[in-house]
DOZAVEX-730067 format. One line per field, with one value per atom (N, C-alpha, C, CB): residue in one letter; atom name; x, y, z. Coordinates in Angstrom, 3 decimals. Glycine has a CB too. Layout:
res <- (A,...) $
atom <- (CA,...) $
c1 <- (X,...) $
c2 <- (Y,...) $
c3 <- (Z,...) $
***
This chain:
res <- (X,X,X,X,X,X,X,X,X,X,X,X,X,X,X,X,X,X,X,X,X,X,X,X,X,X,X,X,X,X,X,X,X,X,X,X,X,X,X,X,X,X,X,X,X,X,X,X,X,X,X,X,X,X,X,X,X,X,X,X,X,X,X,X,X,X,X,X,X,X,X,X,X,X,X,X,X,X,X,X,X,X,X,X,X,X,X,X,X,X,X,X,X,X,X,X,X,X,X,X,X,X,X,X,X,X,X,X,X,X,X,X,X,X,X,X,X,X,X,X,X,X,X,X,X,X,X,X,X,X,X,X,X,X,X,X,X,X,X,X,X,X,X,X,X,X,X,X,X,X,X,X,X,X,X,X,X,X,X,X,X,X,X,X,X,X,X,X,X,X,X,X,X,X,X,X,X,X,X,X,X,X,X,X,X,X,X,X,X,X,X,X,X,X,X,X,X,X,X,X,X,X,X,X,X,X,X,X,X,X,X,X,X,X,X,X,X,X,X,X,X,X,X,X,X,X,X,X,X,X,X,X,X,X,X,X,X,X,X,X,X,X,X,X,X,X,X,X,X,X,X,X,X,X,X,X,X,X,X,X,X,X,X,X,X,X,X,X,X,X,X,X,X,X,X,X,X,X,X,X,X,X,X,X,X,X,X,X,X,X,X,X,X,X,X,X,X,X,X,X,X,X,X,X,X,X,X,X,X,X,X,X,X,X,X,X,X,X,X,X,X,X,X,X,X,X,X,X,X,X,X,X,X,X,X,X,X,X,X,X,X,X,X,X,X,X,X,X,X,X,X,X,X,X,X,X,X,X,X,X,X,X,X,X,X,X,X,X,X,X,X,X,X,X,X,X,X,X,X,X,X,X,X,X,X,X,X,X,X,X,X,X,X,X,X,X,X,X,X,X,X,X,X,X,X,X,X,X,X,X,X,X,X,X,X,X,X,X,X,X,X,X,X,X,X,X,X,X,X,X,X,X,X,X,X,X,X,X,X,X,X,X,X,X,X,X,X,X,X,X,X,X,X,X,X,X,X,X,X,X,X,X,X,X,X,X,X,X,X,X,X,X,X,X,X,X,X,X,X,X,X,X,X,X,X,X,X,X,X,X,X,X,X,X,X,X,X,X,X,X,X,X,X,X,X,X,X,X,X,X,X,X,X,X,X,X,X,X,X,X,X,X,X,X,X,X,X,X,X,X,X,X,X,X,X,X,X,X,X,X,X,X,X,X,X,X,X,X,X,X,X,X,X,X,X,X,X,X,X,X,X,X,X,X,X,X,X,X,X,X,X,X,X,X,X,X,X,X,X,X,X,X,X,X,X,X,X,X,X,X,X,X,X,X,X,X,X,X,X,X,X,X,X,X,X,X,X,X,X,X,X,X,X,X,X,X,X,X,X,X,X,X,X,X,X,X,X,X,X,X,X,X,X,X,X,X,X,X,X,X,X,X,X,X,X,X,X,X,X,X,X,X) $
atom <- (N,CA,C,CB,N,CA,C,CB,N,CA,C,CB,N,CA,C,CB,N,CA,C,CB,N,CA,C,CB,N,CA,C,CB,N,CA,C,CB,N,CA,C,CB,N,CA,C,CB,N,CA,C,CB,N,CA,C,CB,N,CA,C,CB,N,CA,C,CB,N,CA,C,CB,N,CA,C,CB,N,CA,C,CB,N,CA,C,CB,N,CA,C,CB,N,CA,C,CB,N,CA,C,CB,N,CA,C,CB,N,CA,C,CB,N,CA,C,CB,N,CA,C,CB,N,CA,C,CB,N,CA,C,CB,N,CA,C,CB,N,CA,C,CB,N,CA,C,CB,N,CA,C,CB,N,CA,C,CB,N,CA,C,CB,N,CA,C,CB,N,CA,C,CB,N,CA,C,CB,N,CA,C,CB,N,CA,C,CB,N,CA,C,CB,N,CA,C,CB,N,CA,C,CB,N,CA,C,CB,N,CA,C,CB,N,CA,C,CB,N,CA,C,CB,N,CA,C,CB,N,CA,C,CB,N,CA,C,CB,N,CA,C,CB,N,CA,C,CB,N,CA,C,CB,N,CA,C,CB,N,CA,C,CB,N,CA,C,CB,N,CA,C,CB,N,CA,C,CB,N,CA,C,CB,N,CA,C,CB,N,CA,C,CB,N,CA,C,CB,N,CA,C,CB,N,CA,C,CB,N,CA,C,CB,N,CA,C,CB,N,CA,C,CB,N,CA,C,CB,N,CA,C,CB,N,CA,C,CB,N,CA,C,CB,N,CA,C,CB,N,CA,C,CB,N,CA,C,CB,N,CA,C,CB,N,CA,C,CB,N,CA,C,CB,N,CA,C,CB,N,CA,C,CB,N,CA,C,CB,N,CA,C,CB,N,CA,C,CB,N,CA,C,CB,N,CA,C,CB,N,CA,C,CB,N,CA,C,CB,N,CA,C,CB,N,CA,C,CB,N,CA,C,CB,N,CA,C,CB,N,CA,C,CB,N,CA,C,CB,N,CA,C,CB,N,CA,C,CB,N,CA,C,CB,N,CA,C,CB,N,CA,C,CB,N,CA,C,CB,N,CA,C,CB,N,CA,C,CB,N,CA,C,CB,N,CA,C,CB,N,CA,C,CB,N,CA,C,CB,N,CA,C,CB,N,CA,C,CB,N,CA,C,CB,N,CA,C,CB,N,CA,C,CB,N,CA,C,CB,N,CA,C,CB,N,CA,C,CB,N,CA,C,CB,N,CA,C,CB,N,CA,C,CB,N,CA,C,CB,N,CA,C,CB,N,CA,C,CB,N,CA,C,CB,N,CA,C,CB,N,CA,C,CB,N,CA,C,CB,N,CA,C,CB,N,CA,C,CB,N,CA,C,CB,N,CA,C,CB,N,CA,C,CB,N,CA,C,CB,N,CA,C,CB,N,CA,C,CB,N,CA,C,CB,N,CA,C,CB,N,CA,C,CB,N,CA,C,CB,N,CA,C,CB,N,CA,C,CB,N,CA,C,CB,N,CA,C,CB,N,CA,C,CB,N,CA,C,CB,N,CA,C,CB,N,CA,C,CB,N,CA,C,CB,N,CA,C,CB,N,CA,C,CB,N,CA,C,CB,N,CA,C,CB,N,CA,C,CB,N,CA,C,CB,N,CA,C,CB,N,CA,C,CB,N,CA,C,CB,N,CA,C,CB,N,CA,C,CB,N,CA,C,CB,N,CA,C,CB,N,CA,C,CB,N,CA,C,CB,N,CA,C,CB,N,CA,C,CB,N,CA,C,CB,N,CA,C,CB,N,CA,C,CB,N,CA,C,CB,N,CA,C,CB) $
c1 <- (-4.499,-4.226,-3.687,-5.469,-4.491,-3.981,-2.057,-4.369,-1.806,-0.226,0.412,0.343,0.079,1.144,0.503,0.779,-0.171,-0.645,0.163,-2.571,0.905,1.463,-0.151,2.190,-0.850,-2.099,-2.608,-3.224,-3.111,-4.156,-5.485,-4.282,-6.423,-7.711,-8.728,-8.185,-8.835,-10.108,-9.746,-10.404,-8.414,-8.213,-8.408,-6.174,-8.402,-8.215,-9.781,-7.053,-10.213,-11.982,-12.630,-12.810,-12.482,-12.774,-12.322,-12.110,-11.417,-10.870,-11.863,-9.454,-11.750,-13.059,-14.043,-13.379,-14.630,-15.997,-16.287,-16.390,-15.241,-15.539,-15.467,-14.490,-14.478,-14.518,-15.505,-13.388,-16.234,-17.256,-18.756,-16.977,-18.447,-19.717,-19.343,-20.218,-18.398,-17.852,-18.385,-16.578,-18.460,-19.004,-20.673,-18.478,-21.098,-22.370,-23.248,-22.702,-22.135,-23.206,-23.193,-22.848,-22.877,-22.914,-23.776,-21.317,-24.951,-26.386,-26.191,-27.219,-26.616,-26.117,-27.183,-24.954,-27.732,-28.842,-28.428,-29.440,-27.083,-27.467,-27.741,-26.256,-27.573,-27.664,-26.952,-27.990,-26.784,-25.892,-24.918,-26.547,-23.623,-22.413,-22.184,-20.892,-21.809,-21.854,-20.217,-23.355,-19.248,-18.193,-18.372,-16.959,-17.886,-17.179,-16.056,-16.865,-15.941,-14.368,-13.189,-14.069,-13.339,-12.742,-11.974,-13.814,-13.376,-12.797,-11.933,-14.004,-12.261,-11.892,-10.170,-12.930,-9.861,-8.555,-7.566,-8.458,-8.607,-7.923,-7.466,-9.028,-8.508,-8.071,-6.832,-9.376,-7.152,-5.650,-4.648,-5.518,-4.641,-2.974,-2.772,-2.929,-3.640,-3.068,-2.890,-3.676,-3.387,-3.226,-2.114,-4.207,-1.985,-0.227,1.153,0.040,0.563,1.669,1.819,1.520,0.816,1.312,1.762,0.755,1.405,2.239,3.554,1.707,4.322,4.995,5.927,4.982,5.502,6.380,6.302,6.129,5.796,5.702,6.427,4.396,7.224,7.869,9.320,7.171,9.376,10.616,11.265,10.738,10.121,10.856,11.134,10.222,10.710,11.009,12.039,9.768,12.363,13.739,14.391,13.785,14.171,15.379,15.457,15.306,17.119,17.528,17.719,18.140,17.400,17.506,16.422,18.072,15.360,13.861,13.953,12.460,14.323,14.295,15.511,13.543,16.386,17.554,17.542,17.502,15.946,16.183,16.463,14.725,16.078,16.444,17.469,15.095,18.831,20.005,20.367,20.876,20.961,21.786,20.709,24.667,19.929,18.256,18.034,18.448,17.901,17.877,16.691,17.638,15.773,14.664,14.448,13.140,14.495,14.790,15.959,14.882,17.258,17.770,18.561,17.826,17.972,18.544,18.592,17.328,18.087,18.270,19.424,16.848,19.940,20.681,20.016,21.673,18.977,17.991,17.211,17.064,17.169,16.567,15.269,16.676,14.309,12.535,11.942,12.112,10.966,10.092,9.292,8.622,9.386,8.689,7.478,9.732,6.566,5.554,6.027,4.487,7.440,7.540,8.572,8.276,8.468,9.244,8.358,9.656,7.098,6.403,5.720,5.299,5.560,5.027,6.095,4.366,7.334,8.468,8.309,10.330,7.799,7.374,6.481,6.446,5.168,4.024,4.640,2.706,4.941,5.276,6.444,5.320,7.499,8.089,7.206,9.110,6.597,5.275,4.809,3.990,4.248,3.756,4.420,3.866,5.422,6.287,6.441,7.994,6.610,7.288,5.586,7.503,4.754,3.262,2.558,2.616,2.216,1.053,-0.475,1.041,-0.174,-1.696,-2.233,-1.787,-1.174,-1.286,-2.420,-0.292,-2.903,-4.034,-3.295,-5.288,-1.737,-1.217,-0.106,-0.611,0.215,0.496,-0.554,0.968,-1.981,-2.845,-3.123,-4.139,-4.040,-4.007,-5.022,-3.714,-4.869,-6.498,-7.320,-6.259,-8.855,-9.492,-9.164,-11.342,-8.631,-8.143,-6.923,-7.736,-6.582,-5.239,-5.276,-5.046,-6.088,-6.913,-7.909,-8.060,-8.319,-9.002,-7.955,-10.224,-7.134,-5.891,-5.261,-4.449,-5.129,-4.305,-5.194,-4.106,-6.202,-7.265,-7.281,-8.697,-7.314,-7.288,-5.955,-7.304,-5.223,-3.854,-3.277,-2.955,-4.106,-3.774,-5.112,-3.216,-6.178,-7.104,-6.109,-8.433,-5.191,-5.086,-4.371,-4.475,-3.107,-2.480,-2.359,-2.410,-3.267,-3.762,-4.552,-4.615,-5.139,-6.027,-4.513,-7.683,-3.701,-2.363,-1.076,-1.090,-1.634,-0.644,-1.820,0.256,-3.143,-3.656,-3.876,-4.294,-3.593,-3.318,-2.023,-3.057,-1.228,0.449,0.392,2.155,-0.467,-0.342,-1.302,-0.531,-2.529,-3.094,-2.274,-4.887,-1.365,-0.927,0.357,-0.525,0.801,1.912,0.774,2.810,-0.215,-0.835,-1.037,-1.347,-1.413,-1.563,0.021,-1.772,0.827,2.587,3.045,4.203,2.269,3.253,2.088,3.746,0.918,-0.242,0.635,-2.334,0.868,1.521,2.976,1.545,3.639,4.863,4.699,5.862,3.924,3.469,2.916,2.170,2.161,1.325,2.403,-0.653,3.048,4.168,5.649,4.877,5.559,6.944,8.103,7.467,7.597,8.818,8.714,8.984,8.100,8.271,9.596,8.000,10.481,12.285,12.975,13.253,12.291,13.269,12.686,13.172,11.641,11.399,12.511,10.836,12.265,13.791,13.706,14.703,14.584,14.574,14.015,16.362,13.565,12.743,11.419,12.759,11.120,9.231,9.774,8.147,10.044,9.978,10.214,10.996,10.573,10.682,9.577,12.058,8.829,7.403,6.325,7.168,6.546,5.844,5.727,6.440,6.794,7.181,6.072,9.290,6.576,5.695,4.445,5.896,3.673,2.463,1.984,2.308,2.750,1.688,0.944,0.705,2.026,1.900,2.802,3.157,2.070,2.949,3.838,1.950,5.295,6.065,6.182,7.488,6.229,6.930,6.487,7.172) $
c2 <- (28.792,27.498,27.601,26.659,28.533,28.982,28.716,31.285,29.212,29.810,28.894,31.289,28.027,26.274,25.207,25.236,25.746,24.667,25.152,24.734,24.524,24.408,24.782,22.094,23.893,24.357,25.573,23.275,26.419,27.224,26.838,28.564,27.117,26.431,26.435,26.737,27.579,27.713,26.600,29.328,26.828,25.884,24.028,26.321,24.534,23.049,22.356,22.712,23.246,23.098,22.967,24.914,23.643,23.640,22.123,24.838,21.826,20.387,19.044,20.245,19.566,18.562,18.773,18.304,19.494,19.679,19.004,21.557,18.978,18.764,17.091,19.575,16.647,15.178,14.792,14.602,15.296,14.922,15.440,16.206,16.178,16.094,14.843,17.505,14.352,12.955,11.915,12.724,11.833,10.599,10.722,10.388,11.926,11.826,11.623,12.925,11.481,11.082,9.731,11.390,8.955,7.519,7.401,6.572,6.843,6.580,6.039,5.296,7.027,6.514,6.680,7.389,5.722,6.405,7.393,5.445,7.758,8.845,10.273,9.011,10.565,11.728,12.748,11.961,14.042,15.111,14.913,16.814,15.224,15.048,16.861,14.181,16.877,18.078,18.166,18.344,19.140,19.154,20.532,19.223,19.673,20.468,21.214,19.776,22.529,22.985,21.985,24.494,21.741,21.131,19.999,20.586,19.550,18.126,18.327,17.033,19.645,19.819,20.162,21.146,20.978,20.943,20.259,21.655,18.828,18.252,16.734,17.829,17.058,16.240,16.964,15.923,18.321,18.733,18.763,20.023,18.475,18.478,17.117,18.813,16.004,14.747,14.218,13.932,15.345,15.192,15.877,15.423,17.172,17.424,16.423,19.269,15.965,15.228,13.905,14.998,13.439,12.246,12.582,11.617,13.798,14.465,14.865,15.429,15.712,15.869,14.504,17.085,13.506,12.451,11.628,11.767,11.604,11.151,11.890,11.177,13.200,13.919,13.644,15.255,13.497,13.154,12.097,13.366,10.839,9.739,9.625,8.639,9.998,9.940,10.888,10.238,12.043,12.644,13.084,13.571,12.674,12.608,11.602,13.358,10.561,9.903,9.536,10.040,10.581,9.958,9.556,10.843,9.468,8.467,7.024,8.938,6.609,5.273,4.854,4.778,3.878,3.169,2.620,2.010,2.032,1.248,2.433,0.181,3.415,4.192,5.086,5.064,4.741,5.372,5.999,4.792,6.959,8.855,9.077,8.598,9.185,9.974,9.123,11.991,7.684,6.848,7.235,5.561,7.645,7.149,9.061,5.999,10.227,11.287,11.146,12.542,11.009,10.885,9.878,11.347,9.110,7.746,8.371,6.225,9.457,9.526,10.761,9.732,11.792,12.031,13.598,11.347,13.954,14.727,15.203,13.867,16.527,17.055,16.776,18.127,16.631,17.050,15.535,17.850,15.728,14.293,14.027,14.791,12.787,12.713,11.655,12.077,11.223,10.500,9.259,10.704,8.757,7.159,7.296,5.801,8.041,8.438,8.191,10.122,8.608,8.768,6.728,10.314,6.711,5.266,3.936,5.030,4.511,3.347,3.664,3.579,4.907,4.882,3.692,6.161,3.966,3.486,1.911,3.942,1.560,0.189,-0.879,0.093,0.408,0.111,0.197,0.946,1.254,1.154,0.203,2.228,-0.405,-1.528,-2.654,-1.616,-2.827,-4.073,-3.628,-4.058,-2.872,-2.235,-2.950,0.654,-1.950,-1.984,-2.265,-0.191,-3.482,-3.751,-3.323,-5.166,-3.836,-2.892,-1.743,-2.626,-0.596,0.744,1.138,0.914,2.539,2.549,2.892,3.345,4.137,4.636,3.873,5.837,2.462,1.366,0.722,0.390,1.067,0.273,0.722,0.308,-0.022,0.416,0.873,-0.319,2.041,2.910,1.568,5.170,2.225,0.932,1.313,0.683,2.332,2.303,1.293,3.701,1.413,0.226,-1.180,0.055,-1.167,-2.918,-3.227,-3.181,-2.225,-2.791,-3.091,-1.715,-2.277,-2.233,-3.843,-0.699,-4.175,-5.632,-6.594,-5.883,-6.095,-7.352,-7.431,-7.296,-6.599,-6.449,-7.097,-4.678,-6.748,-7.249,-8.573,-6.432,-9.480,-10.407,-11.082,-10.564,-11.060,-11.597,-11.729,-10.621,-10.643,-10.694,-11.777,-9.506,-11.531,-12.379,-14.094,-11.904,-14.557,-15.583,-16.048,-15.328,-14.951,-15.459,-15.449,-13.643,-14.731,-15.283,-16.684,-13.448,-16.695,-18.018,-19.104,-18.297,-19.423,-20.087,-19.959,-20.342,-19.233,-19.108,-19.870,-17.316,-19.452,-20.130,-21.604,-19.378,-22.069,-23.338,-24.426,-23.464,-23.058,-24.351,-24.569,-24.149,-23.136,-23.190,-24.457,-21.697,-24.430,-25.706,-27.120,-25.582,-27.530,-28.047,-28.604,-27.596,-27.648,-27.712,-28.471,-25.752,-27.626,-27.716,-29.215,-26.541,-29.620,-31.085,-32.375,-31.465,-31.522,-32.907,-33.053,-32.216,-32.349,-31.783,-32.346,-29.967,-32.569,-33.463,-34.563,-32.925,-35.077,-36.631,-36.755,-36.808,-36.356,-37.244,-37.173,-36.617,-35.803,-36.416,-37.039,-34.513,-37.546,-37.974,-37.177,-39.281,-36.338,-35.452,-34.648,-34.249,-35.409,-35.382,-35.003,-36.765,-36.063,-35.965,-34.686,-36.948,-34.084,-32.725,-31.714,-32.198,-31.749,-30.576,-29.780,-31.003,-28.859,-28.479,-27.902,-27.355,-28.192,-28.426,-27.177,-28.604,-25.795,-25.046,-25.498,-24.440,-25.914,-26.296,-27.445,-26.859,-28.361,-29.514,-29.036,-30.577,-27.658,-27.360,-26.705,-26.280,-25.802,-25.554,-26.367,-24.813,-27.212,-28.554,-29.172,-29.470,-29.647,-30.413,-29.497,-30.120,-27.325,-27.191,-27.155,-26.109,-27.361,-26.828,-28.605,-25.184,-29.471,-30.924,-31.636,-30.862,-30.815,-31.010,-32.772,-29.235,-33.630,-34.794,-34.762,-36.263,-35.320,-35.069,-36.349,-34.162,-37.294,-38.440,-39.281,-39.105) $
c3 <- (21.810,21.244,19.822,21.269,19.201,17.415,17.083,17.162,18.422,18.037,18.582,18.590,18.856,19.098,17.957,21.170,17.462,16.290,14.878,16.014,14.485,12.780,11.417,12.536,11.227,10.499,11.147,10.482,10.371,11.308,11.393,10.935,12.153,12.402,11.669,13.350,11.107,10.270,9.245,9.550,8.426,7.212,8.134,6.349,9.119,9.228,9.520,10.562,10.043,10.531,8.935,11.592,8.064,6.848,6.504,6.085,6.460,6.155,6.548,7.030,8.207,8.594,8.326,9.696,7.845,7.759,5.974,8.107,5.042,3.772,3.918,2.672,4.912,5.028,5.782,5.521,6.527,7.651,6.319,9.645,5.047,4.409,3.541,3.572,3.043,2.563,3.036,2.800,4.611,5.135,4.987,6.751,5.342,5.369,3.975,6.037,2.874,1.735,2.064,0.064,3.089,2.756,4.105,2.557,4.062,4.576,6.212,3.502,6.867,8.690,9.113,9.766,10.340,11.386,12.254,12.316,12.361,13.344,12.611,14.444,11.151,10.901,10.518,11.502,11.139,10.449,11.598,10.145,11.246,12.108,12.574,11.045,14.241,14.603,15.473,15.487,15.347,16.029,17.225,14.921,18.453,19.490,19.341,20.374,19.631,19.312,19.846,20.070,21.154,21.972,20.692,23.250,20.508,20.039,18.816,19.649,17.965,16.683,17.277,15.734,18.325,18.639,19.354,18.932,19.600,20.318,18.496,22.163,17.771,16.704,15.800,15.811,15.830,15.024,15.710,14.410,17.017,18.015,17.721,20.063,17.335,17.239,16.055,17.870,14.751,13.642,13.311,13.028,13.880,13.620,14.549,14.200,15.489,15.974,15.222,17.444,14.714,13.321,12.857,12.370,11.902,10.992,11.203,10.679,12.204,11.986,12.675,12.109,13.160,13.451,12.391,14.658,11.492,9.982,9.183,9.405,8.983,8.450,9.320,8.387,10.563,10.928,10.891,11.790,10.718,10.165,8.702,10.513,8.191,6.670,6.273,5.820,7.052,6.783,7.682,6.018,9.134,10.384,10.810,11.569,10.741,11.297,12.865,10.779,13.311,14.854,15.626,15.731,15.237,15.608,15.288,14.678,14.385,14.336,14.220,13.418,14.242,14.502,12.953,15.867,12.579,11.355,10.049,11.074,10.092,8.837,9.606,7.981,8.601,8.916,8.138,9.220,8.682,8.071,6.345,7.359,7.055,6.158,4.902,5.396,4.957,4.058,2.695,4.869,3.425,2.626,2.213,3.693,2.464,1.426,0.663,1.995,1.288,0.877,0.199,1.254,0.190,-1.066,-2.396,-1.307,-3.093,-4.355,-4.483,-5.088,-3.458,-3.246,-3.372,-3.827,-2.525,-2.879,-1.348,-3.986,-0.950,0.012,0.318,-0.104,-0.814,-1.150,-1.014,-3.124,-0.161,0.681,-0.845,2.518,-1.526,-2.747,-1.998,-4.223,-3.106,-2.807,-2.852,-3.545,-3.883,-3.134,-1.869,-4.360,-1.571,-0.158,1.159,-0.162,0.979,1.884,1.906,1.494,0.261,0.320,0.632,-1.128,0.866,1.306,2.853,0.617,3.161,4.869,5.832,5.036,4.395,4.757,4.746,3.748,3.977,4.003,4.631,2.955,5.332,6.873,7.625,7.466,7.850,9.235,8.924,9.484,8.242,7.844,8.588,6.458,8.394,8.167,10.036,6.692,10.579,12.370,13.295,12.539,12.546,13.456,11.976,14.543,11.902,10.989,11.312,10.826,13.150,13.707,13.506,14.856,13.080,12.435,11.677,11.619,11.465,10.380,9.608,10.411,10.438,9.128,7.996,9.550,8.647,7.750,6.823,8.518,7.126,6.438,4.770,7.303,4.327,3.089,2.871,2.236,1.770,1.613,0.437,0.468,0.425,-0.132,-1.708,0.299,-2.207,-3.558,-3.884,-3.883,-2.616,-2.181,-2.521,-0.625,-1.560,-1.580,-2.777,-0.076,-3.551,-4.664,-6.065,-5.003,-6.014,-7.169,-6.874,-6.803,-5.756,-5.182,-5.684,-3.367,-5.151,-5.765,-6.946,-5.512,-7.742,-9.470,-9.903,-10.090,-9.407,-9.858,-9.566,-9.385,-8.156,-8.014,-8.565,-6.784,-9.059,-10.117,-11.222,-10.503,-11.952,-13.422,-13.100,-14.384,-12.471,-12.184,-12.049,-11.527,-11.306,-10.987,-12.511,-9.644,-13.116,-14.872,-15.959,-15.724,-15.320,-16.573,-15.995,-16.919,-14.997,-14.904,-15.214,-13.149,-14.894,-15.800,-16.829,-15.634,-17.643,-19.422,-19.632,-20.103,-18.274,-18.945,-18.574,-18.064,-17.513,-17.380,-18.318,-16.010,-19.271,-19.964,-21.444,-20.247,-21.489,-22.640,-22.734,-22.961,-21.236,-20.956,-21.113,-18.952,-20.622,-21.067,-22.437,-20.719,-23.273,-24.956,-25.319,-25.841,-24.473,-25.453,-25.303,-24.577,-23.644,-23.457,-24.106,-21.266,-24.066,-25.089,-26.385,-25.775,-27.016,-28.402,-28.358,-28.519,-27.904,-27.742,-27.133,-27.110,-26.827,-26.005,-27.419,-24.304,-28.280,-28.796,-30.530,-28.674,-30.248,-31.859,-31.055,-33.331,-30.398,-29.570,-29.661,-29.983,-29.266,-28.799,-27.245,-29.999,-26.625,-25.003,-24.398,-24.426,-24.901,-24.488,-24.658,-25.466,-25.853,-26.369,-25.530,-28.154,-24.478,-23.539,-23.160,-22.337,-22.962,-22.092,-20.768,-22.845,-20.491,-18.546,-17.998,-17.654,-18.539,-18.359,-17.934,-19.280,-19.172,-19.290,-18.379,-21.236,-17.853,-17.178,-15.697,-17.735,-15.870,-13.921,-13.767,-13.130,-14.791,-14.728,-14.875,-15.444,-15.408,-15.396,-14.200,-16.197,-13.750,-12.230,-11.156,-11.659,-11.484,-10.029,-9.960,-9.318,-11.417,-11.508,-12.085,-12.649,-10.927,-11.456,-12.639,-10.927,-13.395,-15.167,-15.202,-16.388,-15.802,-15.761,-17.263,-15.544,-16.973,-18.368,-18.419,-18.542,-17.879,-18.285,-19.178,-17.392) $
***
């Protein structure tokens, strides 16, 4: 089996075993996790066949129809699979099979989004109380009229009254 597999086994059994002590710091009833060879080679034949069908879409054109003559290595005009190479993958798979895990997002993923769409969401209410402050402040020295059609289209979407 060794000599049709790309990884060799030990490195790869080693692999599982450091991620399978990963899970077990996090508190399970069943206990210590134990692998079958079987199973350990039947997970690296399906972990190299992601892999290398994940390496052929990202730099051979003839698997998918949607990335044409090696778009995504070669868009920068460059042989070598970079990391936003691999992450413009993830986010076609994404967009093809959302059902995917390997479209999904890791939870470093989903916590950065969340952070970023918190800040986000806390600076457009800064900008809308500060529009707030700006149009009290020209309503009350009459100069409402001299808005300029900027602030009055941000006004308009965010139910700020100008009139």
């Amino acid at each position: 089996m060794a000599e049709v597999c790309l990884i060799p086994f030990q490195p790869f059994v080693r692999l599982v075993q450091e991620i399978t002590a990963d899970v077990r710091s996090i508190p399970t009833v069943f206990g210590a996790y134990r692998w079958e060879k079987d199973a350990l080679v039947c997970l690296q034949t399906f972990t190299e066949h992601i892999l290398v069908m994940i390496f052929e879409m990202t730099y051979d054109s003839s698997l998918m129809t949607l990335i044409t003559s090696n778009k995504i290595a070669i868009h920068a005009k460059r042989r070598t699979i970079m990391h936003h190479d691999m992450q413009l993958l993830r986010d076609l798979w994404k967009t093809i099979a959302p059902e995917s895990a390997i479209g999904a997002d890791s939870a470093d993923t989903c916590e950065q989004n969340k952070l970023r769409r918190a800040k986000e969401t806390h600076l457009k209410a800064r900008q809308i109380q500060k529009m707030l402050q700006r149009v009290q402040h020209a309503r009350t020295t009459g100069r409402l009229h001299q808005l300029s059609a900027g602030i009055k289209s941000f006004c308009r979407m965010h139910n700020i009254d100008v009139a």
